[in-house]
N, C-alpha and C positions, 0 to 999 in steps of 0.2 A: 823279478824284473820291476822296473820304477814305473811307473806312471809317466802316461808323456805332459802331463800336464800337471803343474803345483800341488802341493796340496793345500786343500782351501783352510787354511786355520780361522778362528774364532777372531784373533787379533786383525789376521789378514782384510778379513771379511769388514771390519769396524773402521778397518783404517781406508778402506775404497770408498764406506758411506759417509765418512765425514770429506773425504774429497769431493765427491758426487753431492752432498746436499753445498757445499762450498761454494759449490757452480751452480748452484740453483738447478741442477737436473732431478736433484728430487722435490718431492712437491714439502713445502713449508708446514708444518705441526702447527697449526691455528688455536691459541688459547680455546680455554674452554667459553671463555665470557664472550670473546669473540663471537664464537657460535651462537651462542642465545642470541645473542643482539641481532645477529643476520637472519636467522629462523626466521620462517613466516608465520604471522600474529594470524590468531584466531579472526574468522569473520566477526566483525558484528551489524548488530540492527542498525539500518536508518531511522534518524529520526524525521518524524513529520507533524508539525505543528495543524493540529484542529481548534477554527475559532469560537469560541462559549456560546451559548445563546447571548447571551448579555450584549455578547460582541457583533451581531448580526441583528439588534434589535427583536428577537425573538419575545412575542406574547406571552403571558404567564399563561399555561394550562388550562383548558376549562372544564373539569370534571374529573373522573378518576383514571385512570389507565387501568389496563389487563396484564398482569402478570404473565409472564411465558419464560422459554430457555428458548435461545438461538441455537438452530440446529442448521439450518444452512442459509443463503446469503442468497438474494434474489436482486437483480439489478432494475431499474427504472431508469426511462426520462418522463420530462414535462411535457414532450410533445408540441413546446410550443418556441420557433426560433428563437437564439437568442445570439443577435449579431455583435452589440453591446456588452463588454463583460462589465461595464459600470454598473449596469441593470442588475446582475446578479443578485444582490444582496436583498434588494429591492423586490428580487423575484420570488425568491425565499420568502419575503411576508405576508408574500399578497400569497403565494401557495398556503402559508399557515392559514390566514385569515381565511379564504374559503376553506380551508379543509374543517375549520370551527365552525363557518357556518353552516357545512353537512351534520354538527351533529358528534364530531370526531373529539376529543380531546385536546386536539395538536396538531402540528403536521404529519403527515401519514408516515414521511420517512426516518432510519435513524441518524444516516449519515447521508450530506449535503457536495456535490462537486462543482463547479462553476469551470467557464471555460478557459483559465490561465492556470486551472488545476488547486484553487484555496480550497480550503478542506470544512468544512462548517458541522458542528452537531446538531441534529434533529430532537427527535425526542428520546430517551433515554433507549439502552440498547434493551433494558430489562421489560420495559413495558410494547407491549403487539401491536405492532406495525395496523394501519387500515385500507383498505381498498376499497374503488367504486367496483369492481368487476367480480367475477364466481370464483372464486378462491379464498380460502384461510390462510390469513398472512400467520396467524398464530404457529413461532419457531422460525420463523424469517428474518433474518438481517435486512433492512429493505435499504438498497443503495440506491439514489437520486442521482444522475447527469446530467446537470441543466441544458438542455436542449433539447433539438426535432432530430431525433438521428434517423427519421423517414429521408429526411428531405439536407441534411446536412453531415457532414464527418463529426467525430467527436475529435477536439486538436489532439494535438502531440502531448501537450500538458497535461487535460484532464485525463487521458488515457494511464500516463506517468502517473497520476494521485491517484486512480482508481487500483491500480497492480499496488502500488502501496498499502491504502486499505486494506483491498482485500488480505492481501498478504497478514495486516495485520489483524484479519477478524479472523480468517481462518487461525492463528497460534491462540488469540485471545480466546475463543469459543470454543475451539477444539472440533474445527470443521474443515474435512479435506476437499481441495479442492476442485474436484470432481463434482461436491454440491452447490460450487457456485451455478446460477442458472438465471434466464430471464423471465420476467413476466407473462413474457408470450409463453414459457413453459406451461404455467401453472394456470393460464386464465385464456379469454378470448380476446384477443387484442393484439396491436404491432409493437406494444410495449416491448422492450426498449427503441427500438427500431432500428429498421434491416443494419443501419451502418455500425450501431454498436454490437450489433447481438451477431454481426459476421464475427468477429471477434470470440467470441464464446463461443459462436458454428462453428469455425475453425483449428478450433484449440488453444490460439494463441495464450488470448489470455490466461488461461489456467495454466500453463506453461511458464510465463513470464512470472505469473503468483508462486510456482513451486523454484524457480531460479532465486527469487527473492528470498522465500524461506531457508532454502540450503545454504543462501547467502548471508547468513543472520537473521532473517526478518525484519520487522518495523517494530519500533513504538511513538504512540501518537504522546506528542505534546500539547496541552492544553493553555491556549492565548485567551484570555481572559479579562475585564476589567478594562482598565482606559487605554493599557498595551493593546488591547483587542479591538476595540474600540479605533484609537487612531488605525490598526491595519485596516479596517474595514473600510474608512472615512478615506482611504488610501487606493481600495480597490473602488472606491465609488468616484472616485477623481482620475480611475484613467493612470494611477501612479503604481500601482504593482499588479 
């Protein structure tokens, strides 16, 4: 007995897909090059320019520093308003100049934030942090937010350069972000204060720091010399 329906030959079969892709009912064979070019590209780092000392009129050194290895990343403010971000820079020297007049080599910290979020270097990341309080900064990353976070928020901005940072001190160091922490941790004080260090109570930011690393991470570019120089002269005028 025959079959009640055709039989499907080989030819038959070839000659329905070429009608069928004719009419566009089948989906189009996409070059291969095609394909790469649509692919999704690899994350990568942002980058984030930090200004030299040179660039922030930074004192030459007075004395020798302490060798250490960064093992985790400890956060500060200055504790002292700063409503002004013109002042910034300004705020920075007069922190170094007392911190030399304690006796210190430098200023205490390695990396510097201001409130529009500029990014400044302190004293080298190789040489140990200082403190007036009971604690060994020695293996600390010590991060500076210029302000009173008792008594004020930290912006939108510096919060954005701090997650960068850090972001990029944890891949640089090889510190996970669980050891980012505040001063109030490690000593007796409000250091950073209540409005930064919700931020670390909460989780947040070590969250935002691990988004950024699976995100590529950071790397810091260094503004230096008379480039550094006019940005500075830039944030001192109210212009960036």
């Amino acid at each position: 007995m025959e079959p009640d329906h055709p039989r499907f030959s080989r030819r038959r079969f070839l000659s329905i897909a070429a009608v069928l892709a004719a009419t566009r009912l089948l989906p189009r064979r996409r070059p291969l090059r095609e394909i790469l070019s649509t692919a999704p590209s690899a994350s990568e780092p942002l980058s984030l320019d930090i200004l030299c000392r040179d660039a922030w009129g930074a004192a030459d050194r007075r004395g020798s520093y302490v060798r250490h290895t960064v093992r985790r990343i400890t956060l500060h403010h200055s504790a002292v308003r700063l409503e002004d971000n013109r002042d910034a820079p300004g705020r920075f020297r007069s922190h170094q100049a007392y911190h030399q007049s304690l006796g210190w080599p430098d200023i205490a910290y390695h990396i510097l934030i201001d409130r529009n979020g500029h990014v400044y270097r302190g004293r080298p990341a190789w040489a140990k942090g200082d403190t007036g309080t009971d604690y060994d900064p020695r293996g600390h990353l010590l991060v500076l937010c210029e302000g009173d976070f008792e008594s004020q928020g930290p912006s939108r901005a510096q919060v954005r350069s701090l997650v960068r940072v850090l972001a990029w001190a944890c891949r640089r160091f090889d510190v996970p972000p669980r050891r980012i922490r505040g001063h109030r941790d490690w000593a007796s004080t409000t250091c950073p204060g209540r409005n930064l260090y919700a931020l670390l109570a909460d989780g947040r930011l070590r969250r935002r720091v691990r988004r950024r690393l699976e995100a590529g991470g950071v790397t810091l570019s260094r503004v230096c010399g008379e480039e550094g120089r006019r940005r500075v002269a830039a944030i001192e005028a109210g212009q960036a």
